[in-house]
N, C-alpha and C positions, 0 to 999 in steps of 0.2 A: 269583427272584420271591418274592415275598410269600406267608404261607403260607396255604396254598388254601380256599375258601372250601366247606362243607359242602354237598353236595346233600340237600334235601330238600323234593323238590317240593308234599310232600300240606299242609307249613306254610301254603307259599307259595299253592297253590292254594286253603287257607282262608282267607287274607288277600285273594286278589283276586277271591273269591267273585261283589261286586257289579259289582268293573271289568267284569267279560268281556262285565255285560250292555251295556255300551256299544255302540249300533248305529251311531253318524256318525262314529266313528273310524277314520283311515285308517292301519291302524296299519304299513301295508307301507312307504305315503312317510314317516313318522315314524322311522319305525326307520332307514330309508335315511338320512333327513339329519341324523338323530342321530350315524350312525357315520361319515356325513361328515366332522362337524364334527370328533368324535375323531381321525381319522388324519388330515388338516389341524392341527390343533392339535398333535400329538404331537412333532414334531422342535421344536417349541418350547415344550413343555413341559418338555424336559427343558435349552432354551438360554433360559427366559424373560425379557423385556425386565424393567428395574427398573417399580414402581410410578412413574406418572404418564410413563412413556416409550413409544414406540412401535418402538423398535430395539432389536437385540440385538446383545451384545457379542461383538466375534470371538473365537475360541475361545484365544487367546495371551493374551486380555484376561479372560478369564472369570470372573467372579464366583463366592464359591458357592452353591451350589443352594439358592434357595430349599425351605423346609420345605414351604410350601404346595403347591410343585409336583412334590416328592416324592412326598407325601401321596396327592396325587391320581393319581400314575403308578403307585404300588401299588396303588389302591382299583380303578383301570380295568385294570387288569392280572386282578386278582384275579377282577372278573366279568366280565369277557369269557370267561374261561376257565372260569367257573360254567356261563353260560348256552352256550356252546360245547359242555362234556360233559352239559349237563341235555336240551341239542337233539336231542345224539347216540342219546339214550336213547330218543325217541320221530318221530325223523325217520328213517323207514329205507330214503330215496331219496336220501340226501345222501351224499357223500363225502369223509370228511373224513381218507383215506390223505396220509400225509406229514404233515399239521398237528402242529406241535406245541406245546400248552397254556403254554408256555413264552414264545409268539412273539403277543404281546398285538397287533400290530397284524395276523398270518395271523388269530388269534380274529376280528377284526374283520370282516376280508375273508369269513374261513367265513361269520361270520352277514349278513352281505350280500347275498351270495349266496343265502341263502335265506331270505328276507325271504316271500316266499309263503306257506311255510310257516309262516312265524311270526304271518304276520296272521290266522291260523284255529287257530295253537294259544291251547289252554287257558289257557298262560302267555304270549301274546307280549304282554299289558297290562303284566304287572309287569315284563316284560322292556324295553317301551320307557320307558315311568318312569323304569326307571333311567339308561338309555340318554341319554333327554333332561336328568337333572342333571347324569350324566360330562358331558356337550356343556356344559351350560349352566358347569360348573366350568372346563373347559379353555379355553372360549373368552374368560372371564375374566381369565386367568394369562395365555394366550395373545394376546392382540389385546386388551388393559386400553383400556377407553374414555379418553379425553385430559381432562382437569382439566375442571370448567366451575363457574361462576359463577350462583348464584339471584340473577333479575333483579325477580322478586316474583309477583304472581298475573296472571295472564292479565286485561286488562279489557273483552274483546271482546266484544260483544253477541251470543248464539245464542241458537235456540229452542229450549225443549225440555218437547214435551208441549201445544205453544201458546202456552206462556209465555215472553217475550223474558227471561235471565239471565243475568249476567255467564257467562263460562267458569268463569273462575278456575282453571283449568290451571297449576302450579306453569311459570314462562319460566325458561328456563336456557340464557345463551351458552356454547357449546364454545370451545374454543381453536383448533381446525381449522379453525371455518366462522366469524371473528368479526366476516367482515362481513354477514351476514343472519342472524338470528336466529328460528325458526319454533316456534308451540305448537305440541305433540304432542296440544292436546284438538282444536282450531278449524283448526289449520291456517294460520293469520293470520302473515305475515311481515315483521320490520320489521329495522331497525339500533336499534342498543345504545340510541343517543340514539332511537329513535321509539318503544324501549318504556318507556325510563325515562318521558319525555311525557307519555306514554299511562298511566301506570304511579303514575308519582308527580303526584296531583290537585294538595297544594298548594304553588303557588309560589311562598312567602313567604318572601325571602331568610332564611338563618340563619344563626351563630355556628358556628366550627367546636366548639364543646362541644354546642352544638345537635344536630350532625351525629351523635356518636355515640352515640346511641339511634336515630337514625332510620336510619344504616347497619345497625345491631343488627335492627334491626324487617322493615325494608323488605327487605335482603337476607342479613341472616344472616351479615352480617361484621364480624368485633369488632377495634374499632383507638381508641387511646386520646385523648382530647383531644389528650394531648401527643404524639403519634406523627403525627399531622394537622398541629399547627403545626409539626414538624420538617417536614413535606414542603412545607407550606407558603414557609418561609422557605428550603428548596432549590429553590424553583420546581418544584414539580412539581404542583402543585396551579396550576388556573385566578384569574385575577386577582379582588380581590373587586369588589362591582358596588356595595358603600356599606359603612354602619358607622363605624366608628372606625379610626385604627389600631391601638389598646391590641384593640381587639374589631370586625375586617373581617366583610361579613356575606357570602355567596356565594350563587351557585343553585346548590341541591342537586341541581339535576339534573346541573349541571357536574362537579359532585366528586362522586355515585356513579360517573359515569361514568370516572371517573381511578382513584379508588379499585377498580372491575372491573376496569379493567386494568392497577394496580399488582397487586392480588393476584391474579391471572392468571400474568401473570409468573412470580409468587413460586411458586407453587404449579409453573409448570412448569421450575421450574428444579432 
């Protein structure tokens, strides 16, 4: 293991001086679902799926370890086994015969276990802090969210305070769910095409040189004139609706929407 982390509680107890006065914290279910997430997380921490994937590779196949997931298997290692022997020192109803400081996820289990007692000590604020970034780290490496695509600003009407204002909730399609699409401000659910619509006011067909500033602006994805008329001319791009042929003009709503999910694709591939 990783080499040990120094006890010294009276530091630590000047550092979280002002936490302890927190009275709405519930720090027993905190600290439970913290150490949840950690021993869930753990057997794939140390087999982590690649960035942008959600499986992991059988063990004949194996990749090597990433650094990140190293990183984090020492740092959780390390205090577990902190707050393990820091508990021991003033918990003197606990049991912690046969544990050994060694076995990061038995740490786990100990402080589980006495989550009571940790919600009325002194230290069990600084204790869950840490507790909820190991979680917030593992679950990361562990269970990596799937690609997604800015679709632009939420344009839904809500009130707030009296006043009717757009959201404006950054809309972002996942690749999991890509047929409904929902803000996380309002709530509002549409498809791809109901938020471009909604999304993009105006509808004045345009040149595909047009297009790249407004895919740039609108969704934050950079693709060159020429990289447009290449998909163009392999049909992958929607037919245009006028223009010329030296200069076709298109709705833009049609080619964001082609463009989301060419680079969708791309990204999960």
């Amino acid at each position: 293991m990783s080499s040990r982390r120094t006890i010294d509680l009276r530091a630590i107890q000047a550092s979280t001086a002002t936490a302890t006065a927190a009275p709405h914290r519930n720090l027993e279910a905190e600290v439970t679902r913290h150490l949840a997430v950690i021993r869930g997380a753990w057997p794939r921490l140390h087999n982590p799926p690649h960035a942008n994937a959600t499986t992991r590779h059988p063990p004949a196949s194996r990749p090597p370890m990433r650094t990140d997931a190293l990183s984090l298997i020492a740092e959780i290692s390390r205090d577990l086994a902190f707050w393990v022997q820091a508990l021991i020192q003033d918990d003197t109803d606990g049991d912690p015969r046969g544990l050994s400081l060694d076995d990061a996820m038995g740490c786990a289990r100990y402080l589980a276990g006495r989550v009571g007692f940790i919600a009325e000590w002194t230290y069990g604020n600084r204790l869950a802090t840490e507790m909820h970034d190991h979680a917030r780290a593992a679950r990361g490496i562990a269970w990596p969210r799937p690609p997604s695509i800015l679709l632009g600003e939420c344009t839904n009407r809500v009130s707030v305070d009296g006043t009717v204002v757009p959201c404006g909730t950054q809309v972002r399609a996942h690749m999991e769910t890509p047929g409904r699409v929902t803000c996380r401000g309002c709530g509002k659910s549409d498809t791809i095409d109901g938020w471009m619509l909604a999304i993009v006011a105006d509808q004045r067909p345009v040149t595909l040189p047009q297009l790249v500033p407004l895919l740039h602006k609108r969704l934050g994805i950079v693709v060159s004139a020429r990289t447009l008329q290449r998909m163009y001319r392999a049909g992958q791009l929607c037919a245009p609706i006028g223009g010329t042929r030296d200069a076709p003009t298109f709705d833009r709503r049609d080619v964001y929407a082609v463009v989301i999910s060419h680079t969708a694709r791309e990204k999960g591939a």
